[in-house]
C-alpha distance (Angstrom), angle and dihedral (degrees) to the residues before:
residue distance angle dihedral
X1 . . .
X2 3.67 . .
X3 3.90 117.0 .
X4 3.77 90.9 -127.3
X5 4.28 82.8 53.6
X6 3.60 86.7 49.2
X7 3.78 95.4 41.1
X8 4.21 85.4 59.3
X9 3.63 91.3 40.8
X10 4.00 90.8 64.6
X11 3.56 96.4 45.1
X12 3.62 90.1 53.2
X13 3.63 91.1 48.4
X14 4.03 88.7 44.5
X15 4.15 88.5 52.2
X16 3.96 84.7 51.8
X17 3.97 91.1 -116.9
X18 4.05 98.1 101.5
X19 3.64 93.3 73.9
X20 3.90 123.2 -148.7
X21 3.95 112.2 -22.8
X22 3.80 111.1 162.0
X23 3.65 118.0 -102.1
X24 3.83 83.5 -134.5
X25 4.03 90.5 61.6
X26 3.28 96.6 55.5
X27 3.91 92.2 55.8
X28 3.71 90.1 48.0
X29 3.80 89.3 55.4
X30 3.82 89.9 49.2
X31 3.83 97.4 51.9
X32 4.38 78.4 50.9
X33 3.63 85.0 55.1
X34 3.77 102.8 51.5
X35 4.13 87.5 40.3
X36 3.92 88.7 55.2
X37 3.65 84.8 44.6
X38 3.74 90.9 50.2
X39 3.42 96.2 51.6
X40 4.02 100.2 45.4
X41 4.19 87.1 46.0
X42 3.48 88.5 58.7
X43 3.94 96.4 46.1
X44 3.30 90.7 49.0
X45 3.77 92.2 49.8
X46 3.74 93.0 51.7
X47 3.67 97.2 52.5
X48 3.60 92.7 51.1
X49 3.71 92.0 47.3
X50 3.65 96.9 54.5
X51 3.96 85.1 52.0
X52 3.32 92.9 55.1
X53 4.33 91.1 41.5
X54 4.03 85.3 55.4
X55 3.75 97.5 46.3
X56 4.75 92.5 44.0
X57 3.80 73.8 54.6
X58 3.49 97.8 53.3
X59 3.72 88.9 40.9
X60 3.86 109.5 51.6
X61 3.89 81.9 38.8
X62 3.66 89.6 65.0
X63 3.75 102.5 31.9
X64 3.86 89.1 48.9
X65 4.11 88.4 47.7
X66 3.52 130.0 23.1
X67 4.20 96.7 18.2
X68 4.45 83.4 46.3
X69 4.24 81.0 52.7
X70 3.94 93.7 43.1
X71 4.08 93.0 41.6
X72 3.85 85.8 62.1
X73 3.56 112.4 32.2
X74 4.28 77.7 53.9
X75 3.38 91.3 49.2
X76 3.79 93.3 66.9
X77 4.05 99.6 63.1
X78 3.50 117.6 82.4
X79 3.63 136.2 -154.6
X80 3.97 89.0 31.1
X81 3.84 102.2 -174.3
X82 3.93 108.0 176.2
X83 4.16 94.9 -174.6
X84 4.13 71.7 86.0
X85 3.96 76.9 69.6
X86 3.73 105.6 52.1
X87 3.60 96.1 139.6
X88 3.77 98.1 61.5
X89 3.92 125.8 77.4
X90 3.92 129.3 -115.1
X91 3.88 101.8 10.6
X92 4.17 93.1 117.9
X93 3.31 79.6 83.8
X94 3.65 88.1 64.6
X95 4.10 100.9 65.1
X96 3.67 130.6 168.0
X97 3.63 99.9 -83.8
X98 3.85 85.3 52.4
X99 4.01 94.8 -132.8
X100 3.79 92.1 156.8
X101 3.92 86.7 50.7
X102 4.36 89.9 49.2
X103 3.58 87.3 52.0
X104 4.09 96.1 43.9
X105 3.77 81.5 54.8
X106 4.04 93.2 45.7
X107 4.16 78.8 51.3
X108 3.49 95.8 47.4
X109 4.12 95.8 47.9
X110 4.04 84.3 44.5
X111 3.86 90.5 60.1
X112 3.73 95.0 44.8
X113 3.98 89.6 55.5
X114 3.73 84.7 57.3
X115 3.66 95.0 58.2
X116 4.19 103.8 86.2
X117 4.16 118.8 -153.2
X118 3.36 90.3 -91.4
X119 3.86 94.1 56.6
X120 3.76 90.9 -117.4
X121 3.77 110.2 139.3
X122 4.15 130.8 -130.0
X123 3.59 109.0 -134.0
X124 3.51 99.4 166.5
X125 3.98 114.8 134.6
X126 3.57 93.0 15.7
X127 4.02 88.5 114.8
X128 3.71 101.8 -68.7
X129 3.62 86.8 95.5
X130 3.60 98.8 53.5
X131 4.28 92.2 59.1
X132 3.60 86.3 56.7
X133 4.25 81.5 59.7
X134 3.20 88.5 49.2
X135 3.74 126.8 33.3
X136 3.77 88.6 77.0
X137 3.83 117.0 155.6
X138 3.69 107.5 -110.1
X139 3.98 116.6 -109.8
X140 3.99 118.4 -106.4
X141 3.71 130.5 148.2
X142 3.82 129.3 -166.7
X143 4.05 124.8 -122.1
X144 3.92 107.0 -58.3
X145 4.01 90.0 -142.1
X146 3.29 113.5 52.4
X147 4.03 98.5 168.9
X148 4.20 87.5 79.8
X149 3.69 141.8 43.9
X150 3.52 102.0 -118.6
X151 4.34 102.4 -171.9
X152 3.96 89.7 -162.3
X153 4.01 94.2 43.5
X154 3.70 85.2 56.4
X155 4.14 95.3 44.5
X156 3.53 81.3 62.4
X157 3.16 103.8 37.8
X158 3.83 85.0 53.5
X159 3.98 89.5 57.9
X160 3.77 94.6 48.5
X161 4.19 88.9 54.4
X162 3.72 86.8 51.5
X163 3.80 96.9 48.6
X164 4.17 89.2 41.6
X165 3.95 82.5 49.7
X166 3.63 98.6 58.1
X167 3.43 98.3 33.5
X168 4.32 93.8 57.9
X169 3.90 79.4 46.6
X170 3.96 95.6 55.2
X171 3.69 94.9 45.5
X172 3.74 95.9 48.8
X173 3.60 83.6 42.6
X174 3.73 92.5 56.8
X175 3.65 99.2 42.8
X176 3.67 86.9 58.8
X177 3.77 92.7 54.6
X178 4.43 86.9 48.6
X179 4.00 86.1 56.9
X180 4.20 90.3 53.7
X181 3.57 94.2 38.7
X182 4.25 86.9 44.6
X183 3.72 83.9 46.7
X184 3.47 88.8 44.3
X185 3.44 104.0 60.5
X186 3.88 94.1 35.9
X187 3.71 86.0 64.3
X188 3.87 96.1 44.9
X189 4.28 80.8 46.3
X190 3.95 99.2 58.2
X191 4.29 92.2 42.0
X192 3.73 95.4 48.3
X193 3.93 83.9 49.4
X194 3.49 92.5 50.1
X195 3.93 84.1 62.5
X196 3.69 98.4 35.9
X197 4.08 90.7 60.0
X198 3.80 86.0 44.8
X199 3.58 86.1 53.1
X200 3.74 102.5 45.3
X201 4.13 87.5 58.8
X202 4.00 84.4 50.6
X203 3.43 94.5 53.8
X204 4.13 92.8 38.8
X205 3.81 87.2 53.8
X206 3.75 97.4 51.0
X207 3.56 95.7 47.9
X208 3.53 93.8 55.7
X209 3.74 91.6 46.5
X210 3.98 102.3 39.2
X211 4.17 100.5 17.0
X212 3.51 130.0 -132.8
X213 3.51 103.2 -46.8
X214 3.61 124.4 109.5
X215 3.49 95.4 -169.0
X216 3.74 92.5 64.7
X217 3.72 97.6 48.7
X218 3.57 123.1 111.3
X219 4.01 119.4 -116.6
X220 3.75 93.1 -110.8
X221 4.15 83.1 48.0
X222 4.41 88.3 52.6
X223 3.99 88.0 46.2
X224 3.75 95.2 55.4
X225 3.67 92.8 47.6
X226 3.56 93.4 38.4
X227 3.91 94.2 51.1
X228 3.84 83.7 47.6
X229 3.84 91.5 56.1
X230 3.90 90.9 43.2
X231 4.16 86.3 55.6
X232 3.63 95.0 48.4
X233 3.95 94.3 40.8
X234 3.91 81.6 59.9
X235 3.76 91.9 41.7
X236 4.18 89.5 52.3
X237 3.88 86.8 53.2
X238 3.62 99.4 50.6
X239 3.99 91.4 35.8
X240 4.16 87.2 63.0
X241 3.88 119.0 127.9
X242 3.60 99.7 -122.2
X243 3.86 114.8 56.9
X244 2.93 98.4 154.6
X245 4.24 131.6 53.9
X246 3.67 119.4 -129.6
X247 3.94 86.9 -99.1
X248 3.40 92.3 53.0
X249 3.62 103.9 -102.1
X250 3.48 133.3 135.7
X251 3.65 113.7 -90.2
X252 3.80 102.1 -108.4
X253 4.23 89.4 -129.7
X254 3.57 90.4 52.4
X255 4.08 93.2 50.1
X256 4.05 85.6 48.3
X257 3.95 87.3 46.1
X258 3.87 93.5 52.9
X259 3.86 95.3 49.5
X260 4.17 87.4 47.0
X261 3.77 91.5 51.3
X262 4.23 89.2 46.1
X263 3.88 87.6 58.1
X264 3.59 93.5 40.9
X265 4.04 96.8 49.9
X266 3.95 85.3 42.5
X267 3.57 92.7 48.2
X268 3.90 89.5 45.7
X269 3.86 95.8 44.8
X270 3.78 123.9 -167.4
């Protein structure tokens, strides 16, 4: 039976009108509980860790690839000054001594050691782990004496069932939300990539027609690289290790990248 059928079943027994169920049954039906339990933890765990598998994939794909191609093809302009950019979002991360950029490239040479000969990827600790932490099956024990109906044993009993119940239904609840949010970002991943490639040809093709100067680019040449910087700023955010917190929450940088990158893909368009 249900937990919420056994939940009524004690307080009719507790009000004296559920007449004489064995002591013993109502254990039985707990241990169902927690194996129920048990089995839709674990489901729920599963799914959410083959979200988060596909979207580490994405990830160290695209920090080991495209950001690895953007990190050096940025590398060769000097005297990068994106206050020449004031119209576009999130480059004052981007200052002179190009310390976002050093630590895109640290990012970018972290994902390729990920990558093993054989092209298989390591997605260990990406947030995987911390689901095994916890999806643990809530603690809850039936009535130690089972020889005697004890009215306040069962009262409590009653209030453990309810807090088990609700507990099961958060985590499940919350696992579901890690697969949209995994999903989420994976999406946000592959059409900010979509740009950064475009933009790693842009900033090829005016380098080999203007040089390596900054200073002598043209304002339409600073936007393109600037917009290129602002999509792989985003990209670095959402391409961090830890997505997740150890209580399973979305890291509050990633939730701010994901709404960035949804205005910046709607402000892009197609």
């Amino acid at each position: 039976m249900s937990i919420s059928f056994l939940l009524r079943m004690i307080s009719k027994i507790v009000s004296g009108n559920g007449g004489n169920t064995p002591s013993q049954n109502i254990n039985d039906e707990i241990e169902r509980a927690k194996g129920r339990a048990t089995k839709r933890i674990f489901r729920a765990k599963m799914r959410a860790q083959e979200e988060l598998g596909e979207l580490d994939r994405v990830r160290i794909t695209l920090m080991s690839g495209d950001m690895k191609k953007f990190t050096n093809e940025f590398a060769q302009i000097k005297n990068v000054d994106f206050h020449d950019c004031d119209t576009l979002t999130g480059l004052e991360q981007f200052n002179k001594e190009r310390k976002s950029w050093k630590e895109l490239q640290e990012l970018s040479t972290k994902a390729m050691g990920l990558i093993t000969i054989s092209g298989a990827m390591d997605a260990i600790g990406f947030g995987a782990g911390v689901l095994d932490q916890y999806a643990v099956v809530p603690e809850i024990s039936g009535l130690e004496d089972v020889s005697k109906e004890d009215v306040e044993a069962l009262k409590e009993i009653g209030v453990h069932l309810d807090e088990f119940q609700k507990k099961v239904k958060k985590m499940c609840r919350r696992m579901q939300e890690i697969r949209r949010e995994a999903r989420q970002a994976e999406d946000a991943l592959l059409d900010l990539s979509d740009y950064l490639e475009d933009g790693i040809a842009d900033i090829k093709n005016i380098r080999s027609k203007a040089g390596n100067n900054w200073k002598k680019y043209t304002e339409s040449q600073k936007i393109l690289i600037g917009r290129t910087a602002q999509v792989a700023h985003l990209i670095s955010i959402l391409s961090e290790v830890r997505f997740l917190t150890d209580e399973a929450d979305l890291r509050e940088e990633i939730k701010e990248a994901l709404g960035a990158a949804s205005e910046l893909l709607d402000e892009l368009g197609a």
